[in-house]
Structure formats: C-alpha cells, structure tokens
N, C-alpha and C positions, 0 to 999 in steps of 0.2 A: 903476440901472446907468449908468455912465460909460465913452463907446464910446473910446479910445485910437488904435483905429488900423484897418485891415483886419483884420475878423475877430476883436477881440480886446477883450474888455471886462472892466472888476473894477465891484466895488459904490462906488457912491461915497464919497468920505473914506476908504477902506481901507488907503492908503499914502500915506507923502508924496511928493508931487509927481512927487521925480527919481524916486521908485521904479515911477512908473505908467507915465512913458514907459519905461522899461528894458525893465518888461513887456509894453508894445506892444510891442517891437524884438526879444526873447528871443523873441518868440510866434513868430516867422519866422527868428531868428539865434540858435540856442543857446549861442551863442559870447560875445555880446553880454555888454559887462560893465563895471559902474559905475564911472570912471575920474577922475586928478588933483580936479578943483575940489569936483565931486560929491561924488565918496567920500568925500574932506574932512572935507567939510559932515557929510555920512552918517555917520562916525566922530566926532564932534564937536570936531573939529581945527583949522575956520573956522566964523565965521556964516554971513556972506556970502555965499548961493548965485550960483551964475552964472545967467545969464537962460536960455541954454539947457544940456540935462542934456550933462554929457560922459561917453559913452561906445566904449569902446573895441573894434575888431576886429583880428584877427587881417591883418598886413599884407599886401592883395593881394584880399582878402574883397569881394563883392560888397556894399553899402549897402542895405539896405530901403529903398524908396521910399513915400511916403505916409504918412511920419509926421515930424512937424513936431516944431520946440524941441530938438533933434539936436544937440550940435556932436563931428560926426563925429572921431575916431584912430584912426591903423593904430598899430597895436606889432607887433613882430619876433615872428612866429611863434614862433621860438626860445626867447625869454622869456615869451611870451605866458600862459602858466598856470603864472607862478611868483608865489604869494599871490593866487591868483584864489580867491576864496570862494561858495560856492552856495550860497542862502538861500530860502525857500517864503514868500511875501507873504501876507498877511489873503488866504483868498480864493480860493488855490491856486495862483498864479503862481509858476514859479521864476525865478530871476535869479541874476542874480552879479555881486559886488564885490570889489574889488581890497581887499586888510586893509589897514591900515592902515598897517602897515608898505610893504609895497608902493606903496602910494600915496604916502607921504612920499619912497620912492628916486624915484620918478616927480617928483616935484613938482622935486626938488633937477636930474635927469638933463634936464628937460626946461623947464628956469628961464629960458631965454634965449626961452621960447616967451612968460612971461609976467613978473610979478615974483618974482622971488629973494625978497625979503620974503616971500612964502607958502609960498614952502618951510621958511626958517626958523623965522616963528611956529608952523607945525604942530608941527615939532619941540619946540621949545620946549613946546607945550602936550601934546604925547604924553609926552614925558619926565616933564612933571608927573602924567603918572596914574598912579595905583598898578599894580603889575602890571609895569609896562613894562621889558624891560631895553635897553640898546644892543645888547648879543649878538645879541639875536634881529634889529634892523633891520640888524646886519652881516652876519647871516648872509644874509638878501634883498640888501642891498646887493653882497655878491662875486660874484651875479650879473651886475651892471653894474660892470662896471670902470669908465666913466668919469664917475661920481656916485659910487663909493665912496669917494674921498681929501677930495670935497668936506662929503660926512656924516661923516667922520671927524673931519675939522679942526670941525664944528658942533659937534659932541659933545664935544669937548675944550673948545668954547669955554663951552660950558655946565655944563659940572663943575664 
C-alpha cells in the first residue's frame, strides 16, 4: 500500500501518478478534479506531464492541506461542472476529470497562463482521433465566451 496523503491510501502501481494524488485530494474534496496539463496528459493530448498534478476547485473552495505535487486552480463555480467526468480508480477511489473537450476550452481560455502552443497541439491531436467532432467542443466551448472565437478560428485553421 502506498500512503498519499491523510488518511487515504491505494495499492501500489494501481494508477498513474496524477491519478493517485487526485485521489489523495478527492478523499477530502469531492469536488477535486483533474485539470488543463494533467487531463491532457490523461487524455493522450500531451506527453509531457507537468511535475506537479493540476487540479482544479471550485473558486472560493478551501485547499486540503498536507498533500504535496498540488498545483493548485480555482474555476468559476458557475462553469465549474461543465465536462467534469467521474471515474472509480484500480482499487475503489473515485475522482474526476475534466473531458477532454473541456480541457482543450480550458487550455486555449487560459493560454496566457502558459503556452498557446499546448492548447493548439492538443487540438490538433484531438481532431486527429476518430470519433471526435468540432460540434461537440463547440458545444463546451459556448460555455466560455471568451475561448470560443479563439477555438473557432483553430478549427478553421485546421480543416
């Protein structure tokens, strides 16, 4: 067993990584939910993990303390459980992750936080998977007015 946090342990190897801190974090914030770099990664969107896991609360939300590799975000209550997904880890942990769509509005709405380049290539790489339509990340995207013009113009630049 591998101890995570207060209180909260899974078998070891049972998930990767970002998934175990999450489920430290969920064990105390049911709210707690895997966010931009992470998800990413988690949807196979980026390789490149971040060195600590990004996870998101609900803006205003108190933080769990005592658990480490964090990199804490508030999102607007308002939006806050649009594309949020609830998954049961190896093991019995529940958690949640933003879809991937959701994460890709995120990545583009909140670019000035990091590079513009990884909101782009996600795209680019979601667009290439079967299954995937535009429709569907427009439809999350008219949730955010001010990312939707920018995934629009992406998407045209990529047809």
């Amino acid at each position: 067993m591998e101890q995570l946090g207060p209180d909260v342990s899974v078998r070891s190897g049972s998930a990767e990584p970002s998934l175990n801190a999450l489920a430290a974090v969920s064990a105390v914030r049911r709210d707690a939910t895997l966010c931009l770099t992470s998800a990413l990664v988690h949807h196979g969107l980026r390789d490149l993990a971040p060195v600590d896991v990004d996870i998101a609360l609900p803006r205003g939300a108190r933080r769990p303390a005592g658990i480490d590799g964090v990199a804490w975000h508030s999102f607007d209550p308002v939006t806050f459980g649009i594309g949020r997904e609830v998954a049961e880890l190896p093991g019995g942990p529940v958690v949640a992750i933003y879809s991937a769509e959701r994460t890709i509005v995120d990545s583009f709405r909140l670019r000035h936080q990091g590079s513009g380049g990884v909101a782009q290539e996600a795209l680019r790489r979601w667009v290439a998977c079967r299954g995937n339509s535009p429709a569907k990340l427009l439809a999350v995207a008219a949730s955010f007015p001010r990312a939707e013009p920018s995934i629009r113009q992406a998407l045209a630049v990529l047809r």
